[in-house]
C-alpha positions, -999 to 999 in steps of 0.1 A, spaced: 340 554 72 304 562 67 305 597 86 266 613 78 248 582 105 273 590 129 271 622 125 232 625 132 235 600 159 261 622 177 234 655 175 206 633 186 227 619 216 238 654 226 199 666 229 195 635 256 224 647 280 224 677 305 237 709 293 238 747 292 219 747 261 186 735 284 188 772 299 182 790 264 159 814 273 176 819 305 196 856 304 224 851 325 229 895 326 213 900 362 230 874 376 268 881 364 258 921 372 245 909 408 282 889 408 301 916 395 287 944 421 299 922 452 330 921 435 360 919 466 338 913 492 351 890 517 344 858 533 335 864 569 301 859 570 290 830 538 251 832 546 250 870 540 272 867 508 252 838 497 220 859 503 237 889 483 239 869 454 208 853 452 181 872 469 169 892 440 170 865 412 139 841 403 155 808 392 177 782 405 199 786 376 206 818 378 208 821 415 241 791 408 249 816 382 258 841 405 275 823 433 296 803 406 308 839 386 315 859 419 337 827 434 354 824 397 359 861 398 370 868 434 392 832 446 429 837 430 444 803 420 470 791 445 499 769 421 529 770 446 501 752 474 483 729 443 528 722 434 534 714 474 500 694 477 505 672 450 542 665 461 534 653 491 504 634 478 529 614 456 551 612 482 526 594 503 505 572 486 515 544 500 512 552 534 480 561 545 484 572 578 514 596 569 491 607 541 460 615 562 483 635 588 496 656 562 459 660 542 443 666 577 467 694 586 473 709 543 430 711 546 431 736 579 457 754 560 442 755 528 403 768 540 423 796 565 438 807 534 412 805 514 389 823 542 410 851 548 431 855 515 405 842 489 432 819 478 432 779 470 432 752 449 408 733 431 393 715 463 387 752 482 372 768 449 347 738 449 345 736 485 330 771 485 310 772 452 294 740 473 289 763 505 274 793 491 253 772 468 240 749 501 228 785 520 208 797 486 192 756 491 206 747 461 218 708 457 255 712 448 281 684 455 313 682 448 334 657 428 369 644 433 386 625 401 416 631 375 423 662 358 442 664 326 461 695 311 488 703 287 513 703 318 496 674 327 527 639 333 498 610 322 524 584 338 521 601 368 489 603 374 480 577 394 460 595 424 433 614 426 443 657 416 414 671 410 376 686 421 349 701 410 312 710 412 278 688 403 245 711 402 211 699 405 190 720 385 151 714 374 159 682 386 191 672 363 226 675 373 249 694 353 286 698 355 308 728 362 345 733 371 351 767 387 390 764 391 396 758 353 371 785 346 384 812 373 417 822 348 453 808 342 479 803 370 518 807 350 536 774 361 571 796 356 562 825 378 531 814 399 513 843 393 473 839 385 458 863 358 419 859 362 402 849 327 369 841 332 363 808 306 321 802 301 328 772 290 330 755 318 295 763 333 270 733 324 294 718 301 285 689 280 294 656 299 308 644 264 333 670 264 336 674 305 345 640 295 378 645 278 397 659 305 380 650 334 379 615 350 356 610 384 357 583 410 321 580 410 312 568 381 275 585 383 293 617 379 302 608 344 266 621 335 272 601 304 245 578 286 261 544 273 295 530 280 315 549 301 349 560 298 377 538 310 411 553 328 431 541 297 404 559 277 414 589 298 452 589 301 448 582 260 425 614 251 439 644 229 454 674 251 425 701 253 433 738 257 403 759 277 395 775 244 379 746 235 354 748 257 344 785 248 345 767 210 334 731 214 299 715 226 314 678 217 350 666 205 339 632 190 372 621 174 398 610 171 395 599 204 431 592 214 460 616 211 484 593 195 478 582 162 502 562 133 491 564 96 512 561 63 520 584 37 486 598 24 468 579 48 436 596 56 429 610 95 395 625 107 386 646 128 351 653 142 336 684 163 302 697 173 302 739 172 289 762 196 284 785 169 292 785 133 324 792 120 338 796 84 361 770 67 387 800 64 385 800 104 399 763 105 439 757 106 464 726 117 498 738 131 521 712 122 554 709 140 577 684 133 604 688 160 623 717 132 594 741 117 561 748 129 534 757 99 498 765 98 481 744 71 447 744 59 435 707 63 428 689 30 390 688 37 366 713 58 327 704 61 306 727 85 274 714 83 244 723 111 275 733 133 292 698 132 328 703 118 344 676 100 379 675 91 400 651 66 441 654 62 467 631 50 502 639 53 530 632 21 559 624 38 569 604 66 575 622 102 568 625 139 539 654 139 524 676 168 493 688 152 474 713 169 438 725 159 432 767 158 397 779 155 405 814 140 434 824 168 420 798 194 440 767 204 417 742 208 435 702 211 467 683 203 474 651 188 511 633 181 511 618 148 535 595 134 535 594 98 554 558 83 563 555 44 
């Protein structure tokens, strides 16, 4: 595989696409103060929070800024109603009208807790980012489409369980997913611990990409070929750290992968920021022992990582990525003499 053409092409493509790096000189340090001093108010009166936020700040960007960092910071993750809505999604998908009775009637539930608890799911957290943004006249929308996690069953994704947030901005549209950026809800207790990930705030559509699959396709954002379902379904597992890490993941592009003994794998990132080739490990785990490694070839060059690894004997592997102590994607490899 020739890698350096690809390579270039990948960083002139990026430059084409919208992204957070078109706000570089933008500081973002009034806005998330302006955010942080409203911190717990509530969510009686929208137009006078919305005004709050954005009545002393000079750009569209950052006046989004604000609203989208006070609703990540201040709206706790509801799991147990996201467990009971999805259940009953499943349940019925085949029959529409039993399915808009009980969507009709979870959505009045869901906004009266969302008003008067500042609790939801992913469809009140964009719901309201949408609603604050709409009373500072800024064009938000929001998207409905796939979401994929770790916890994620792929053969049981066949509706729709996820939403998010579209931004028009200087007259470009840029992605965002407050629920995934808010914090992490623990599927064993249910509890949420906010954890505000930046990552997701005019993410790269290439990486947005990965775990995110709309119905409209114009919400892809993406120049060229668009993604199909399979595509999807097929991707590696991404952790949120990757998005605090990663502008691109380029490939592999499927999570599965088989190879022989010393056959050779790549492995292909575009950097946020420069790391060091000590700050790059694979956890291998073969079902019995879990080791980091060091892969058998690093290359950081002009923040695109490259990696190359063959394994010597033959397995079933999870191999997981780390960026110094961040878990950033998974792949399943199974290695045949």
């Amino acid at each position: 595989m020739k890698l350096l053409p690809f390579i270039v092409l990948l960083l002139f493509s990026g430059q084409l696409i919208a992204q957070i790096s078109d706000f570089e000189d933008i500081s973002f340090k009034k806005a998330d103060s302006i955010a942080h001093s409203h911190k717990g108010e509530d969510l009686a009166n929208l137009p006078e929070l919305s005004y709050k936020l954005t009545s002393n700040l000079d750009t569209d960007v950052e006046r989004f800024r604000s609203i989208y960092r006070w609703v990540c910071a201040n709206i706790k993750n509801d799991y147990s109603s996201y467990l009971k809505n999805n259940h009953r999604r499943q349940r019925f998908k085949n029959d529409s009208l039993k399915f808009n009775a009980w969507n009709t009637k979870f959505r009045q539930q869901l906004f009266t807790k969302l008003l008067k608890k500042k609790r939801t799911i992913c469809t009140g957290y964009a719901y309201l980012v949408k609603a604050l943004s709409d009373l500072a006249n800024i064009e938000c929308d929001i998207v409905q489409g796939y979401g994929r996690v770790s916890t994620t069953n792929v053969e049981r994704l066949t509706i729709p369980n996820h939403s998010w947030n579209v931004v028009k901005l200087n007259n470009k549209w840029y992605l965002c997913d407050p629920t995934w950026a808010s914090g992490i809800p623990n599927p064993e207790t249910n509890r949420f611990t906010f954890q505000y990930n930046d990552g997701f705030f005019l993410t790269n559509p290439k990486l947005f990409a990965v775990n995110h699959f709309p119905i409209e396709s114009k919400w892809w954002l993406l120049k060229g070929d668009l993604p199909t379902f399979d595509d999807f379904l097929n991707a590696p597992v991404l952790y949120g750290k990757a998005y605090s890490n990663l502008e691109t993941h380029d490939a592999p592009k499927q999570m599965h992968h088989t190879l022989k003994i010393n056959e050779n794998i790549v492995f292909l990132y575009k950097l946020k920021t420069h790391i060091k080739k000590e700050d790059v490990e694979l956890l291998i785990d073969n079902g019995s022992t879990r080791r980091k490694i060091k892969p058998k070839s690093v290359l950081v060059n002009n923040n695109q990582l490259t990696l190359e690894h063959q394994f010597d004997s033959s397995g079933h592997y999870d191999v997981h990525l780390y960026l110094k102590d961040d878990l950033i994607c998974t792949y399943v490899i199974q290695v045949n003499n």
